[in-house]
C-alpha positions as CSV (number, residue, x, y, z in Angstrom):
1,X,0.0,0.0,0.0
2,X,1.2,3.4,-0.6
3,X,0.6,6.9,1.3
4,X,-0.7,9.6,0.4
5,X,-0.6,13.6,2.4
6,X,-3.4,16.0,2.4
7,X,-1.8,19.3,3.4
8,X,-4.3,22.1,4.8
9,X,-3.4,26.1,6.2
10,X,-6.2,27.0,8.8
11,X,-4.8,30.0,10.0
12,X,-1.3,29.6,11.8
13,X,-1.8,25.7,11.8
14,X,-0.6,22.9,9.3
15,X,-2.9,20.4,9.3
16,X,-1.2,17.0,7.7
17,X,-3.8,13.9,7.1
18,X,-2.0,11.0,6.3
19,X,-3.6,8.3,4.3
20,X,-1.5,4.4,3.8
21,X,1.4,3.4,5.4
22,X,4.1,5.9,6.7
23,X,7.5,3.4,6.4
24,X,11.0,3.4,5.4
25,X,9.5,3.6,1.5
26,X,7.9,6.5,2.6
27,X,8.9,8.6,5.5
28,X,11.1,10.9,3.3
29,X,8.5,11.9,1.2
30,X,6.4,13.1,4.3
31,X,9.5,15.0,5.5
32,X,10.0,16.7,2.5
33,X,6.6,17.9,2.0
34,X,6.2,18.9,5.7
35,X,9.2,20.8,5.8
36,X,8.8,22.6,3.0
37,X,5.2,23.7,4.4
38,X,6.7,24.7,7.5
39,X,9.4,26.8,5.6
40,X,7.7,28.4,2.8
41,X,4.2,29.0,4.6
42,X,4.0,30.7,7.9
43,X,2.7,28.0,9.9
44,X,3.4,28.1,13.7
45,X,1.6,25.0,14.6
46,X,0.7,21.6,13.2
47,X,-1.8,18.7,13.5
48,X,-1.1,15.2,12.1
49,X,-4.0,13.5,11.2
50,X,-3.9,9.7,11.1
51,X,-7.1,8.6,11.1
52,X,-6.4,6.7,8.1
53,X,-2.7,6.1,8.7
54,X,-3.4,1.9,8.4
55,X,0.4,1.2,9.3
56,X,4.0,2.9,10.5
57,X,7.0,1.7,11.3
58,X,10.5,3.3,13.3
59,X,11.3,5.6,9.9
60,X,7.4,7.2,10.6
61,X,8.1,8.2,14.4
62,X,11.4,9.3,12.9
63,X,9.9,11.6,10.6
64,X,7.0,13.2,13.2
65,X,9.9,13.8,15.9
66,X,12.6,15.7,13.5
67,X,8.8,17.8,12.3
68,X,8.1,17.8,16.0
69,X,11.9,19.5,16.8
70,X,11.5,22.0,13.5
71,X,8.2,23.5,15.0
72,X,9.2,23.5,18.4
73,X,12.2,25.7,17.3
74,X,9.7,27.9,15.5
75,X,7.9,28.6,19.3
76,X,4.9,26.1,18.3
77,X,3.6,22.9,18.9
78,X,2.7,19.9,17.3
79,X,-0.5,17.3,18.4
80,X,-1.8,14.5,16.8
81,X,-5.2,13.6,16.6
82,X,-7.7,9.9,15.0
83,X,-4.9,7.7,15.9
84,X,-5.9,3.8,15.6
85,X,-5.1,0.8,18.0
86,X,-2.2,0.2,16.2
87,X,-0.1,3.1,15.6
88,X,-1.2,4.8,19.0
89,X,0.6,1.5,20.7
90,X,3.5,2.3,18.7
91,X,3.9,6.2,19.9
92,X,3.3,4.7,23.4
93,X,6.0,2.3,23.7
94,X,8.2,5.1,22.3
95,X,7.8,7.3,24.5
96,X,6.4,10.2,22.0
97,X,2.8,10.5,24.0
98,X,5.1,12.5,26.9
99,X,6.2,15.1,24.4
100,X,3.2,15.4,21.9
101,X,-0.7,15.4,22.5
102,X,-2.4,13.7,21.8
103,X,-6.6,14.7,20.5
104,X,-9.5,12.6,19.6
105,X,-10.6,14.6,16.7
106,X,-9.2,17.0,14.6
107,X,-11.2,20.1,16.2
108,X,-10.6,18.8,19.1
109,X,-6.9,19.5,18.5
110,X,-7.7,22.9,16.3
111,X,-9.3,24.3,19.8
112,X,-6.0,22.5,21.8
113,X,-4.0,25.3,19.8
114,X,-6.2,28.2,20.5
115,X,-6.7,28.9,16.8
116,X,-10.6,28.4,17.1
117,X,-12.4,31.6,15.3
């Protein structure tokens, strides 16, 4: 299966959806088209989305922790929000739940940032 990114500005906030399975084949794919988001457009904050994320391996929490260190250098945060039995398992055995919210929805996380109109 392969992945596709949905990339949406609401305001000051990136909001990534993530469709497939985020893996070795393609975790740089997802880094390149976050950072250059987060570069060229002025995003503060961002949401991942993985509501339909089916599968991720090491390279995935690879790629959401170097995002995760870009936008806390920029002064913002990062939360994640619709994540399934599996992949939540995997951000809790590494440890990435202490450092990055998690939201059940993606308003949820929207109002989490204080970016609510």
């Amino acid at each position: 299966m392969s992945l596709q990114i949905e990339l949406e500005h609401y305001r000051k906030v990136l909001i990534v959806r993530l469709h497939g399975e985020l893996d070795h084949h393609t975790a740089d794919i997802v880094r390149y088209k976050m950072e250059e988001a987060l570069l060229r457009d002025s995003v503060s904050h961002v949401i991942l989305s993985l509501k339909d994320l089916g599968f991720m391996d090491s390279s995935g929490l690879g790629v959401i922790l170097g995002r995760y260190k870009q936008v806390k250098a920029k002064g913002g945060k990062m939360v994640v929000c619709d994540v399934n039995p599996a992949v939540r398992r995997l951000f809790e055995l590494s440890g990435l739940f202490k450092i990055i919210a998690i939201h059940d929805n993606e308003r949820s996380a929207i109002t989490s940032l204080e970016v609510v109109s």
